[in-house]
N, C-alpha and C positions, 0 to 999 in steps of 0.2 A: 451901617453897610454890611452886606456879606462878609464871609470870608472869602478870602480868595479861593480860584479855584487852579489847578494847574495842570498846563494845556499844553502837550509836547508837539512840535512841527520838526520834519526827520528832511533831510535833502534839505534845511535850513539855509545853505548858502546856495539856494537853486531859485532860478527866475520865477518858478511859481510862488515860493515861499516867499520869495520875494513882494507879489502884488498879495499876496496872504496877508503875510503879519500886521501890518497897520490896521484892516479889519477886525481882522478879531482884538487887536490892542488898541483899539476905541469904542470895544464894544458893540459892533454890528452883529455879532455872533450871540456870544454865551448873556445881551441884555446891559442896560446902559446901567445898570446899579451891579455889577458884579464884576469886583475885580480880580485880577489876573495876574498870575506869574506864569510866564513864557518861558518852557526849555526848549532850546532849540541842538538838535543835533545834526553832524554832520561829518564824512569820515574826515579824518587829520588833515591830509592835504587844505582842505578847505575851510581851516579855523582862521584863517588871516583873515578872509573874506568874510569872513562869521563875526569877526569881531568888528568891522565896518557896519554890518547890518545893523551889530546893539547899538553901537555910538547912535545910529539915524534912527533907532526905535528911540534913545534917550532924547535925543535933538527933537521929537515930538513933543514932548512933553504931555505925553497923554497922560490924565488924570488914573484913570483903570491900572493902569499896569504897576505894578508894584514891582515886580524883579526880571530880571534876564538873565537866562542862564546858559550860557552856550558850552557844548559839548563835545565831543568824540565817545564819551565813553557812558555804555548803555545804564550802567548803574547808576550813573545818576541821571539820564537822560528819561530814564523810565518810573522814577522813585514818585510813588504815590500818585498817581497820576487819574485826573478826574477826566480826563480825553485828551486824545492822541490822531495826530493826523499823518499820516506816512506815505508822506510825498514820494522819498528819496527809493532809489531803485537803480537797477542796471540797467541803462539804455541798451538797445540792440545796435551792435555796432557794423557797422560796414562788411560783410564775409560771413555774419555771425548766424549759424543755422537756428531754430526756433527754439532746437533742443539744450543747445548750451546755452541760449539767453535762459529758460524754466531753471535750467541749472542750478547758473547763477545768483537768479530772484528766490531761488527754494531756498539756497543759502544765508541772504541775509535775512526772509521771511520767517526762517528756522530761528532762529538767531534774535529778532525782534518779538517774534512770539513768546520763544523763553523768558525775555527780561521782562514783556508784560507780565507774565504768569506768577514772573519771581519778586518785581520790586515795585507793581501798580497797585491800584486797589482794584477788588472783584467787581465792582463797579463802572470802571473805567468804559468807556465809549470810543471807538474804534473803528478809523475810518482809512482806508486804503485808497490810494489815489495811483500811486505809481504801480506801470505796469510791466507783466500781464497781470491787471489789478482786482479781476475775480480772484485766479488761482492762488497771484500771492496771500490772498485776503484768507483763500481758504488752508492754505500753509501756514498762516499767524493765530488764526484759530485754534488750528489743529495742535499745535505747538505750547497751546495755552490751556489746557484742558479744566483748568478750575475757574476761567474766566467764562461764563455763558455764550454762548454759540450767537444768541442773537444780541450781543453787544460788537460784534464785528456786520462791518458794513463795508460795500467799496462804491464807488463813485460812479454813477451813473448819469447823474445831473446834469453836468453838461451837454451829456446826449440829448436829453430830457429840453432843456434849457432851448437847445440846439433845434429841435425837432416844431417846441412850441413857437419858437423864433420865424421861422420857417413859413406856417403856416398863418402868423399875425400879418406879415407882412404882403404875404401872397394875400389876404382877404381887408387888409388896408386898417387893420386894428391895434392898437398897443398891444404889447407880449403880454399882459396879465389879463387879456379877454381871450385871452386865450386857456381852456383848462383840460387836463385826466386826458394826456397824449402820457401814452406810455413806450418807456423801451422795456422788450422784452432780451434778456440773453446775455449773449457775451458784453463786456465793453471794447469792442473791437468791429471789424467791417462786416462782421454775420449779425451784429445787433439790426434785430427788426424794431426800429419804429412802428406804432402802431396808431393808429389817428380814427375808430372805429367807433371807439367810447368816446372820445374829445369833444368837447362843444365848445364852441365862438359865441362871447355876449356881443350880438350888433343891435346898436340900441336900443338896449335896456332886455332884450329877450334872447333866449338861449336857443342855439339853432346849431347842429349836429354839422362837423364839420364837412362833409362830404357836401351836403344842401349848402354851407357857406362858401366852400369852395369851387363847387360847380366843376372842375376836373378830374374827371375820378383817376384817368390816363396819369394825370401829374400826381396825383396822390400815391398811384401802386408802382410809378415809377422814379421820377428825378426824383420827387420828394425823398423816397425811402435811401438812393443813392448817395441824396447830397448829405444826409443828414448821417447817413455810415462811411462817409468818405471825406466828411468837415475836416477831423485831423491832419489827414495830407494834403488838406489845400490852401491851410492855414500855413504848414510849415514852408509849401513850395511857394507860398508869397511870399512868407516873411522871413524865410530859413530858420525856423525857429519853430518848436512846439507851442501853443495855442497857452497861455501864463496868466493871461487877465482874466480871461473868460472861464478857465479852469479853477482859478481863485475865487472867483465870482457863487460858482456852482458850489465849491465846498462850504462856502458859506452860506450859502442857503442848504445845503443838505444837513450842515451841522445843526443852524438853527431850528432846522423842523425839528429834526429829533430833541434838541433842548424845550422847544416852547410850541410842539408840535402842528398839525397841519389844517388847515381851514375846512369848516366844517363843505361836506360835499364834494370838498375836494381833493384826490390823491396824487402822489408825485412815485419817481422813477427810484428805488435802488437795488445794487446786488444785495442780496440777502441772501440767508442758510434757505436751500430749496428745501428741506426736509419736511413732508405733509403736508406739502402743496398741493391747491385743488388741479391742476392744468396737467398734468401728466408729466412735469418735467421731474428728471432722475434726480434719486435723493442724492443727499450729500455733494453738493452743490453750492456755489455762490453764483445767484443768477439774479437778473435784474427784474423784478414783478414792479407791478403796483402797489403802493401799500398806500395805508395809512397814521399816523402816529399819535400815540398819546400819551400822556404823562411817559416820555422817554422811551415808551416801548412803539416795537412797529406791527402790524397785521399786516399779513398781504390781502388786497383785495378778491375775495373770492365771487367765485358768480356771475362773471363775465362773460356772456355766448364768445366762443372761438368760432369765424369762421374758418373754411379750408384752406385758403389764403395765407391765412393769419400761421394755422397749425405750423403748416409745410415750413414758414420761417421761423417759426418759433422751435421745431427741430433742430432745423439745421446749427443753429447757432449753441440751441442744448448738446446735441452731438460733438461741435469742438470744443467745449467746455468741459466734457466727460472725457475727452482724449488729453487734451489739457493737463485734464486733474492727474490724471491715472501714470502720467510720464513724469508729473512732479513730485506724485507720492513714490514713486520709484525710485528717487531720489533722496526722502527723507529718510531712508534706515540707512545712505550710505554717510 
């Protein structure tokens, strides 16, 4: 058998990590022959609860997992680490203006980037979930300068997930006849869906979503709405941010990049925009098309942009450059 590999999960005592950790500690993720030690961190307050999580990781009795490590403190939460998922963040609280939540997330992004830089391997794989989880993604980079730019990733898949969901349903097909629906942009309500490239297998042949769909009205409207506005209306049913389905996503986004992505086929992530074909500003974490292979990603190039397409693929590059520029403001203080 391998050796193990060791896989940090951060906001550890949080309801995402919570529908997380059993996955990847049986193997859904990093491959059913590679075992795993799990560090999980989380700030102080919430080691009580941390320590209930191992107990019921132990009470599994998954074969994969060989250790648990539960933490507050970054030195050991980040030692040698072969991937890392960083759930945990500052919620936006109640009164709380935009600028102080960037703040806040600059701070512990600052903070988490360091200890990759200081105590991971150069190799480590990095994926940011918790938000605003382009900018944090691009504040844990920038904070990491000896670790490669394109080893940082944030989490677009769900939107992706979300978007291809969407459209299976509406055309009466399981979600995996469904394929190359892309978000473009922020991971927030400017992310443009795009369903232009996608195409629907109805049996057995492949047919361009728009001909499958037959409304175009629903495609350049509800569609793109429901699919940028899923998060709040998840939370306003359930009072609560979206935990399965967000877990669900990181684990297929981890897996591709571990055991990369099916031929013909490309999916959703933020990635470093820098020498992107599309016109969007460098220095950037925005969400293209890619594709991946042996661990690395390409963004898909060569895609006609309609005008359509452009206009939202701005707007959403545009808050992301205002974004950036308010949290780099932040990191010399």
């Amino acid at each position: 058998m391998a050796d193990p590999i060791r896989v940090l999960v951060t906001g550890a005592a949080g309801q995402i990590a919570y529908s997380l950790l059993y996955s990847i500690a049986k193997g859904d993720v990093f491959g059913k022959d590679q075992p795993i030690i799990l560090l999980l961190l989380d700030i102080p307050p919430m080691l009580p609860v941390l320590d209930g999580v191992v107990m019921e990781l132990q009470d599994c009795a998954l074969p994969l997992l060989r250790e648990v490590i539960p933490t507050a403190k970054e030195d050991v939460g980040f030692k040698d680490l072969d991937a890392a998922v960083l759930v945990g963040s500052m919620p936006r609280k109640e009164g709380m203006e935009r600028k102080d939540l960037l703040k806040a997330n600059v701070n512990i992004f600052k903070s988490q980037g360091a200890a990759l830089e200081k105590y991971s391997k150069k190799t480590v794989k990095v994926l940011v979930v918790g938000n605003p989880a382009n900018t944090n993604c691009l504040i844990a980079a920038k904070s990491a300068p000896s670790i490669p730019k394109e080893n940082f990733s944030c989490l677009t898949r769900l939107d992706h997930n979300r978007a291809r969901s969407q459209v299976a349903i509406r055309v009466g097909v399981p979600a995996d006849n469904v394929k190359n629906v892309i978000i473009w942009g922020n991971h927030s309500s400017t992310q443009y869906p795009d369903v232009h490239h996608a195409k629907v297998n109805i049996q057995g042949s492949e047919v361009n979503v728009f001909d499958a769909v037959k409304d175009d009205s629903w495609l350049k409207g509800d569609f793109i709405s429901t699919v940028q506005q899923r998060g709040a209306a998840v939370i306003k049913a359930r009072k609560l941010s979206s935990a399965m389905s967000a877990a669900k996503a990181i684990c297929d986004h981890m897996r591709d990049i571990w055991f990369g992505t099916p031929e013909g086929e490309f999916i959703s992530m933020g990635v470093y925009s820098s020498g992107n074909s599309y016109g969007v500003p460098e220095d950037l974490i925005y969400s293209f098309p890619v594709v991946i292979k042996d661990k690395s990603w390409k963004i898909v190039d060569g895609l006609p942009i309609k005008d359509f397409s452009r206009e939202k693929m701005d707007v959403t590059a545009a808050e992301l450059v205002e974004e950036r520029d308010t949290a780099v403001s932040f990191l010399g203080v």
